[in-house]
C-alpha positions as a Markdown table, in Angstrom:
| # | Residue | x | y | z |
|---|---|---|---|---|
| 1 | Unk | -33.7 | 54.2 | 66.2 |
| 2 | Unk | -30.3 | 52.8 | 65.4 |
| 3 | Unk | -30.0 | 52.1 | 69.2 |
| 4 | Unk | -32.7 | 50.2 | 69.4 |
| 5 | Unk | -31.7 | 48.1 | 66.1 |
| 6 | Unk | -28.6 | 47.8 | 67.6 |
| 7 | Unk | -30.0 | 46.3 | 71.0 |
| 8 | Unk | -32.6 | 43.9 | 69.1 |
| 9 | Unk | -29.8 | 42.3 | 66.9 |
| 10 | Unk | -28.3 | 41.8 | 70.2 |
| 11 | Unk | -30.6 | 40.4 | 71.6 |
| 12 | Unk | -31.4 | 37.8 | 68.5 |
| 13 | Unk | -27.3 | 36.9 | 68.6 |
| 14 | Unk | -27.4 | 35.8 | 72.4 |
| 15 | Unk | -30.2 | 34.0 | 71.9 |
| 16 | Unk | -29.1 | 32.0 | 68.8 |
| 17 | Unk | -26.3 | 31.1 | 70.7 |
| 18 | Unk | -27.4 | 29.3 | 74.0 |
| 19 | Unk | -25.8 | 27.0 | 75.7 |
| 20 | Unk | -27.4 | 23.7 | 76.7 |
| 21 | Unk | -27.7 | 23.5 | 80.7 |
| 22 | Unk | -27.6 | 20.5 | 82.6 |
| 23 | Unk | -28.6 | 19.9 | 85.7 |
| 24 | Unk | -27.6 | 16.9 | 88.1 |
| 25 | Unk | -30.9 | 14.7 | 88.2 |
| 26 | Unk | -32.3 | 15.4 | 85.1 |
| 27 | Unk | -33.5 | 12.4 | 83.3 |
| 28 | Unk | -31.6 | 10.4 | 80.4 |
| 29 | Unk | -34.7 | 10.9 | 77.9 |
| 30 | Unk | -34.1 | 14.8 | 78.5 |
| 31 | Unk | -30.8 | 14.7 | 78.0 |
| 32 | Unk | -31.1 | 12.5 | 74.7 |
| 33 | Unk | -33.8 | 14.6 | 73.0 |
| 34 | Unk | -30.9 | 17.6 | 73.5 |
| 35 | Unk | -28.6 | 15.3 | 71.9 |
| 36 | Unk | -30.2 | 13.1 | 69.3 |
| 37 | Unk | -27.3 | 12.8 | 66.6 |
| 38 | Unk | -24.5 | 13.8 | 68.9 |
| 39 | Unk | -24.4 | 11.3 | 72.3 |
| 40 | Unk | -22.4 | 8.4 | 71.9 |
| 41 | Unk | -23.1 | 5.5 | 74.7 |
| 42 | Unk | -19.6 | 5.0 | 76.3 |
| 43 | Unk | -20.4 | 2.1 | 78.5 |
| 44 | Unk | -23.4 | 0.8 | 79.3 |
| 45 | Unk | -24.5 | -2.1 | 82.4 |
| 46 | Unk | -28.5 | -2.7 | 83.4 |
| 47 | Unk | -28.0 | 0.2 | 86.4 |
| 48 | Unk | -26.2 | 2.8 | 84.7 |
| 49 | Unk | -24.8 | 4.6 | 81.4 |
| 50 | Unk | -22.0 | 6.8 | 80.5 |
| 51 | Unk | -22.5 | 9.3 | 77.0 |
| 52 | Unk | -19.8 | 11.5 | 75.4 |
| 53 | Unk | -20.5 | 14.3 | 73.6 |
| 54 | Unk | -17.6 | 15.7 | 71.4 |
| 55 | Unk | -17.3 | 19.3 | 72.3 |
| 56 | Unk | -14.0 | 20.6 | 69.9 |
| 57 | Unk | -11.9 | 18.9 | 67.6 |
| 58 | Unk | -8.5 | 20.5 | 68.4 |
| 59 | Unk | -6.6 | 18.8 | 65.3 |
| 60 | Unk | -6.7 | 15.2 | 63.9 |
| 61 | Unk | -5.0 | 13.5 | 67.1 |
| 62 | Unk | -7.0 | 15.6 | 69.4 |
| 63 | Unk | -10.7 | 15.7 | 70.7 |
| 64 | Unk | -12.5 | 16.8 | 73.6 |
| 65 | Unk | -15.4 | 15.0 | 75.3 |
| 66 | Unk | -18.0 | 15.8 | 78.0 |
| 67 | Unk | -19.1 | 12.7 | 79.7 |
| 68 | Unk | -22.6 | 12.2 | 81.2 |
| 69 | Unk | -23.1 | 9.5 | 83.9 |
| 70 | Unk | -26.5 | 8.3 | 84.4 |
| 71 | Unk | -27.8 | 6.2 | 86.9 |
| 72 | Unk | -30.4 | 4.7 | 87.4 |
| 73 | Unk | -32.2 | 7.0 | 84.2 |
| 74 | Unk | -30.8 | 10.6 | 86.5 |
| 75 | Unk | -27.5 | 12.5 | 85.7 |
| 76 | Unk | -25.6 | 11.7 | 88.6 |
| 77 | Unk | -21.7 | 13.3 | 87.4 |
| 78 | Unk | -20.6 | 14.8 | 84.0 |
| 79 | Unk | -17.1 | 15.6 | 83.4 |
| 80 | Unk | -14.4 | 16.4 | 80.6 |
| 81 | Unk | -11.8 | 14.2 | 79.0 |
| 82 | Unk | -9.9 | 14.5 | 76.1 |
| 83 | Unk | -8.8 | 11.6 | 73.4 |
| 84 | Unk | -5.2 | 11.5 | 72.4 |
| 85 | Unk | -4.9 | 9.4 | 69.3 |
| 86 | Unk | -1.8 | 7.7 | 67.4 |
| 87 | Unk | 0.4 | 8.4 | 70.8 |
């Protein structure tokens, strides 16, 4: 019995802590009903758009990003950058 309450409260921790997947091509209403309060339009011309998404806040100078590069309305490149401030 304890095995098996062991292996379900496993199983509930994984689950609570999924990580969003994106996939090159998926489409930029997707991606901003996984990110309605957190995507932050970067740049933005009539044929494409660039989001960041803060991923950690290392101290107050410091943050990382995730950028998302859509063209078109598809995910085309997402990368990593990170924000030095007061340098």
């Amino acid at each position: 019995m304890k095995k098996i309450t062991i292996a379900f409260s496993l199983m509930i921790a994984f689950a609570a802590c999924r990580v969003p997947s994106y996939t090159i091509g998926m489409s930029e209403t997707d991606f901003k009903s996984k990110h309605k309060w957190t995507a932050q339009v970067a740049e933005q011309t009539a044929s494409h758009t660039v989001y960041k998404v803060q991923t950690s806040f290392q101290d107050e100078k410091r943050k990382t990003y995730q950028f998302f590069y859509f063209e078109n309305g598809k995910l085309v490149r997402l990368d990593e950058g990170q924000a030095m401030f007061g340098i």
